[in-house]
N, C-alpha and C positions, 0 to 999 in steps of 0.2 A: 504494500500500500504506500502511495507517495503521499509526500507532506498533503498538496490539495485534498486528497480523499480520505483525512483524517476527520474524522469528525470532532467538534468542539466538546468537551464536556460540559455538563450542565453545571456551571459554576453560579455563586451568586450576585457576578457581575451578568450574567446568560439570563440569568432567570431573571432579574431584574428588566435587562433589557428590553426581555420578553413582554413582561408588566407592560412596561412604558408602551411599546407596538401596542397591545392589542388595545389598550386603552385611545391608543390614537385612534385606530383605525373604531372602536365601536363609536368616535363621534366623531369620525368620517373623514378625519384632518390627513392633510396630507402631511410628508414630512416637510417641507416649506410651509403652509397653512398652521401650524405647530410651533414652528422653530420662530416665525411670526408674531405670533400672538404670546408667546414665551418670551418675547425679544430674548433669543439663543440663537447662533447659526447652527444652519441645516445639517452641514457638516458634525456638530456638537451632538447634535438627535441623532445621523448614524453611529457616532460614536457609543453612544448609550445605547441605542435600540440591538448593536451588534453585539454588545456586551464587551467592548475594547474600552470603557471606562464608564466609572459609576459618577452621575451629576454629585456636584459640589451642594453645598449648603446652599447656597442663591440661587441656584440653578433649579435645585428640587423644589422647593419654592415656585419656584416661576411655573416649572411644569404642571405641578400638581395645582396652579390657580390655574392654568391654563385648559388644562382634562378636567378642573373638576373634581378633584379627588383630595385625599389629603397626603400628604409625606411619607407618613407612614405608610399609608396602601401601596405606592410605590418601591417602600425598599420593603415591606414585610406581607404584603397580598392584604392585608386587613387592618382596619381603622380601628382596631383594638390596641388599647393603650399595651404595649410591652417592657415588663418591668427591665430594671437597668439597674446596673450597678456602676455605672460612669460617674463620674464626678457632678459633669455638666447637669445630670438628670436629678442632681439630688433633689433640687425640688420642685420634683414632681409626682412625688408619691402619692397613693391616695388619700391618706391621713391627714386632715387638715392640720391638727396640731404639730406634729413633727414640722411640719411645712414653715408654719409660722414662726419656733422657734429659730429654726434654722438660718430663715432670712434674715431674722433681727442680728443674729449670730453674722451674718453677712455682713449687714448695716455697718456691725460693731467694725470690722474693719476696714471700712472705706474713709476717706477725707472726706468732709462737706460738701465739696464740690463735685465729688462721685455721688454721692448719695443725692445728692440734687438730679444728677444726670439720670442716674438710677431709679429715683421717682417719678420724675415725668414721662419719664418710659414706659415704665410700670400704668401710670394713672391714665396716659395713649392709651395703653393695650387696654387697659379693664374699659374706658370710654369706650371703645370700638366693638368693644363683646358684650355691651349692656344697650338696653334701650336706654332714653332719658332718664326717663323716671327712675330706673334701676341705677342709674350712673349717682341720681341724686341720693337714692339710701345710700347707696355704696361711701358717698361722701359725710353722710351722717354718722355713717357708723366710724372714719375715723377721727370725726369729732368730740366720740365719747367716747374713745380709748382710751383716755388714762382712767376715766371710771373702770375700763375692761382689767386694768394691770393692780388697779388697788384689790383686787380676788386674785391672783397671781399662784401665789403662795396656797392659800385654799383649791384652785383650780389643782395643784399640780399632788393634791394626796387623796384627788377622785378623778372617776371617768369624769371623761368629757360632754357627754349628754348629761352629767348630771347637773356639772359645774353650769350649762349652759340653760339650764332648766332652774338654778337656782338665779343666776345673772338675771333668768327672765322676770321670776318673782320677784326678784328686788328692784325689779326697772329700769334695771341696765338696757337694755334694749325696746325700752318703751318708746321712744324716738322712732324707731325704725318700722313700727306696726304704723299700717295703712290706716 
């Protein structure tokens, strides 16, 4: 068998690839039509579609607004959150509270002007995944945080529904009811 008649193995730059094709073609794009609307050159779609190179972070992005789909579906067939042990993922676990600590624990290490940077980012993103009205609790509620941190200490020698079921009784979260 010469080199040509080798077949590729199915690797998970292949299979990916694969993803990306059939995805274009079930919404009919052509590879130009794609590489367009993803502002990527065409060239870059074969690349990926051949499985001779896996899209970059901007790039996945771009494609998967472009199909339609999300990032994940692309490099893993399914929009099911997949757990990670990466650094970068640390917070994104399911757990609200680990989450929240974690960040503050971030907080703690930036300069002001990172944390400046780092909050408006943040308060983009959550503006863009809430409607108004949810944008506006959302902003309530960090107005009554430091009433949330004076239970702190209490919060952290119960579950968390309970702590959160006590906050409610005591009116911590009275603000934030419709």
């Amino acid at each position: 068998m010469n080199a040509k008649q080798k077949s590729n193995p199915l690797t998970q730059d292949n299979i990916i690839g694969k993803r990306l094709k059939r995805e274009r073609k079930a919404k009919e794009f052509s590879q130009m039509a794609l590489a367009k609307k993803a502002d990527i050159s065409r060239s870059a779609i074969v690349h990926y579609e051949t499985g001779k190179v896996i899209p970059g972070g901007p790039e996945l992005i771009k494609l998967a607004a472009a199909l339609e789909i999300t990032p994940n579906f692309i490099l893993s067939g399914s929009d099911e959150y997949f757990s990670s042990k990466e650094p970068e993922h640390t917070l994104t676990a399911d757990n609200a509270f680990p989450n929240m600590i974690r960040t503050g624990l971030c907080f703690l290490e930036l300069d002001r002007e990172s944390r400046e940077a780092f909050s408006a980012m943040l308060l983009t993103m959550v503006k863009q995944k809430k409607t108004e009205k949810e944008f506006e609790k959302f902003m309530k509620l960090l107005d009554i945080t430091p009433s949330l941190f004076s239970g702190l200490s209490e919060m952290l020698d119960q579950p968390l529904d309970e702590w959160a079921e006590k906050m409610t009784k005591d009116g911590v979260f009275k603000e934030l009811e419709d």
